[in-house]
N, C-alpha and C positions, 0 to 999 in steps of 0.2 A: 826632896832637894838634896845633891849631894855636898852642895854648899849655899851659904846664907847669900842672898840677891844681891849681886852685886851692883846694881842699879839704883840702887840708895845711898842719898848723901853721906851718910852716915858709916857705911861700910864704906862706899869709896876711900872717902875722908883716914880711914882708918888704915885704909891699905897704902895709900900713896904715904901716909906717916909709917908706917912701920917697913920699908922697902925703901923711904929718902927719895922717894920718886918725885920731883918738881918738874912740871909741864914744861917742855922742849919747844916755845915759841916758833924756832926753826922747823920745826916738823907739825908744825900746826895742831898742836894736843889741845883738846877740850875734852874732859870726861865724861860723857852721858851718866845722869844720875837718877834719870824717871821710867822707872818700872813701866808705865803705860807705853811709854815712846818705844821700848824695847820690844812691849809686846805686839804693838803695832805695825812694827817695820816684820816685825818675824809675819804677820798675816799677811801682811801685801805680799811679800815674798811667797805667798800658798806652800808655808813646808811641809813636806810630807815626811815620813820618818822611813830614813834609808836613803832619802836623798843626799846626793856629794852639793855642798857648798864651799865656795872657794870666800872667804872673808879676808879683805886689805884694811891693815891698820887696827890690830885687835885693840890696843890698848892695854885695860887692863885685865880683859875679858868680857866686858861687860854683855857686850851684843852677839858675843861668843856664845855664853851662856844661857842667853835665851833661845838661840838655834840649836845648842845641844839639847837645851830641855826641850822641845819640838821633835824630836826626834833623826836630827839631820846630824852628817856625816862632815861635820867642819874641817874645811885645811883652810888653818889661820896663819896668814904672812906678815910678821910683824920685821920694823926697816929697824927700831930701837932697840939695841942688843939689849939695854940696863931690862926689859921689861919682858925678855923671856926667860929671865929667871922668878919673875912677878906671876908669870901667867902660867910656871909651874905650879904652884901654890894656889892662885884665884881658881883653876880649869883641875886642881887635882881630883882625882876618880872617874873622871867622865873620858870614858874609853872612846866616845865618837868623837875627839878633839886631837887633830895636830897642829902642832905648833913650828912653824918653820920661817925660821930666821933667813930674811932676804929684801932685796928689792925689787917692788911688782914690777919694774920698769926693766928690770934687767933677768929676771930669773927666765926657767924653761916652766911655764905657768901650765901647759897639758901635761908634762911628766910631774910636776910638783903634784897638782890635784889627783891624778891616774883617774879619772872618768871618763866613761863614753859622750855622758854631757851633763853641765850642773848648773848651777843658779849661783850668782856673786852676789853677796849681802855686805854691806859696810858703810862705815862713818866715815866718808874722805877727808884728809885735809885739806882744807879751802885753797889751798895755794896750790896743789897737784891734780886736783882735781877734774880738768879738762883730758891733761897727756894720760891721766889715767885709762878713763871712760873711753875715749878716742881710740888707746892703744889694745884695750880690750878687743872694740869695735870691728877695725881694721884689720886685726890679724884674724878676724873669721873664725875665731874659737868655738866649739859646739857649748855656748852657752845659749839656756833657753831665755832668763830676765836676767836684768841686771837692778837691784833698788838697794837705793843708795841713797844715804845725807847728803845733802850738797848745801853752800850757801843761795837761799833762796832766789837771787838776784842771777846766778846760774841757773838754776832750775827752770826760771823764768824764760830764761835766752833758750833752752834745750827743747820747750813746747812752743815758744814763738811761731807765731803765723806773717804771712809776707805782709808789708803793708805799717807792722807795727814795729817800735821802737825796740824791742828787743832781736827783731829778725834777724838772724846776720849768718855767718858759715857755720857755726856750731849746731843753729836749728837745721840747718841743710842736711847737717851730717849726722847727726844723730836721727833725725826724722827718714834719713835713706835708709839707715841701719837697721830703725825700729821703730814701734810703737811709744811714745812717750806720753807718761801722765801721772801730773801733782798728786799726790796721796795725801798727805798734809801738810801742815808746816808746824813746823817746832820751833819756841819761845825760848831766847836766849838762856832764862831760869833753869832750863831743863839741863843743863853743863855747868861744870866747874873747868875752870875759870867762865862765868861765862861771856859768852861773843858778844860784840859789837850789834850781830845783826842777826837776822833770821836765818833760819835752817830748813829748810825741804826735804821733803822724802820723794825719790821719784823713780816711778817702776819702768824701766826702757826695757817692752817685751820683745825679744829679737825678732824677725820676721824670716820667713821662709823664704824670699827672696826680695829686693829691695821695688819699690813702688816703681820703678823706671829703668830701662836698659840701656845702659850707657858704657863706653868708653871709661873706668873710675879714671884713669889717671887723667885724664881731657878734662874729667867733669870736676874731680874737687881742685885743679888750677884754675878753671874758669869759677868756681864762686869762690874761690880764694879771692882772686882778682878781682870780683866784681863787690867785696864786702870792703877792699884793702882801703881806700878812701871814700867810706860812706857817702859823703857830699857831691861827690864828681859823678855823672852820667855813665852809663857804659861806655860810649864814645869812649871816654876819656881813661875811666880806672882801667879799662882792657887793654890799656895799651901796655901795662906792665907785665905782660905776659911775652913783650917781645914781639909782639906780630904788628905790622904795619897796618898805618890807621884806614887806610883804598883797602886790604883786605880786612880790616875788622868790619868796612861799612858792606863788604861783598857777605859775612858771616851774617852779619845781624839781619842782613835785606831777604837770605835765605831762609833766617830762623823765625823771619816775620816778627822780628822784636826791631821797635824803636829805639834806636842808638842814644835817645836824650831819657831815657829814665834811667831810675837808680834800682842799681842790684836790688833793693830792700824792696823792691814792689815784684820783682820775681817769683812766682811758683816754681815748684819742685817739676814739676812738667817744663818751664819752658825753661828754666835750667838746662834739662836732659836735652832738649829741642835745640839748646845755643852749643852746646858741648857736641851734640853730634852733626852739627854744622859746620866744625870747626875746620878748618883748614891747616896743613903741618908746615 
């Protein structure tokens, strides 16, 4: 080890004391403290050594650390200036770790990382945690998985199936993108400070192309629309899209979907079925 695990209460605790580092509520900081949790998340990620990972929200290096000792090639993007001079010191000697100060939401994330394609490991904060993933997603990055901490009650919504109370456009859109599936769940104890609530690990394997061929921009306004007031019928929420309701009944009579169910009883198929029925 080039340094002592930072994955322990104990060293944590000592680092955020000797640096005056107090958790940034705004930026949603809880510090992973359990050794196991770090080693766990670095498996589901299958790291190979040599591998380029692209890591959001190091912290204090914690989960940094365990990917470098794995053998992988971390570009660590941290948004909190105070803690890249933290992660000088926590990451010092280990030559496969950069550190680069930015925000994921705004940097040049293929020039930042420079790989052909790499794998994203990270603790998200609960509150960015959607535009994150999302924006990953969308821009078609050659990333092969994505596993990631999320708060479990997302995690939940990100493998929903139709039918259930979790369904809604977030399953839609991560499940077009990828493969998704719960690895485990982590106990508030395992953070300083710790949360309110549960944690999830969950591996989103990109796919080679997306389950269904669609129109994108057609299809995620139509399950925008049809998630945007859960209660109301398609009839009804699709009218928010602007199209008159004699052609929404000529779209749906096409798509052979019932105008009086709710988006949340929709598959991924007759999603793609109602989006390419669409009329402009």
């Amino acid at each position: 080890m080039t340094q002592p695990t930072i994955a322990q209460k104990e060293v944590t605790l000592h680092i955020l004391k000797r640096f005056g580092i107090r958790m940034n509520k705004k930026l949603g900081q809880n510090f992973l403290i359990d050794e196991q949790v770090v080693n766990s998340i670095v498996e589901a990620a299958g790291i190979k050594s040599g591998e380029a990972v692209l890591e959001i929200g190091p912290g204090i290096g914690t989960l940094t650390q365990g990917l470098a000792e794995a053998g992988a090639n971390v570009t660590a993007v941290e948004i909190d200036r105070r803690l890249i001079e933290v992660l000088d010191k926590t990451l010092e000697g280990y030559e496969n770790i950069r550190v680069v100060y930015g925000d994921i939401l705004k940097i040049d994330i293929g020039q930042t990382v420079g790989a052909a394609n790499y794998k994203v490991v990270a603790n998200l904060p609960y509150y960015i945690t959607t535009p994150i993933i999302m924006g990953l997603l969308e821009a078609k990055m050659p990333i092969e998985v994505l596993v990631t901490m999320v708060q479990k009650e997302v995690a939940q919504r990100m493998v929903a199936t139709p039918g259930t109370k979790d369904y809604g456009a977030l399953s839609v859109a991560v499940q077009y993108y990828t493969k998704a599936e719960i690895v485990f769940i982590v106990k508030p104890d395992s953070f300083i400070p710790a949360p309110k609530v549960d944690s999830a690990v969950i591996r989103c394997t990109v796919l080679d192309k997306p389950p269904v061929q669609v129109n994108e921009k057609i299809f995620f306004r139509v399950v925008k629309a049809a998630f945007a007031q859960r209660r109301k019928t398609l009839s009804n929420t699709l009218k928010t899209t602007g199209v008159p309701a004699e052609t929404l009944k000529i779209i749906l009579e096409a798509a052979g979907i019932d105008g009086s169910r709710r988006g949340e009883t929709l598959t991924m198929d007759e999603f793609a079925t109602l989006s390419n029925a669409w009329i402009q």
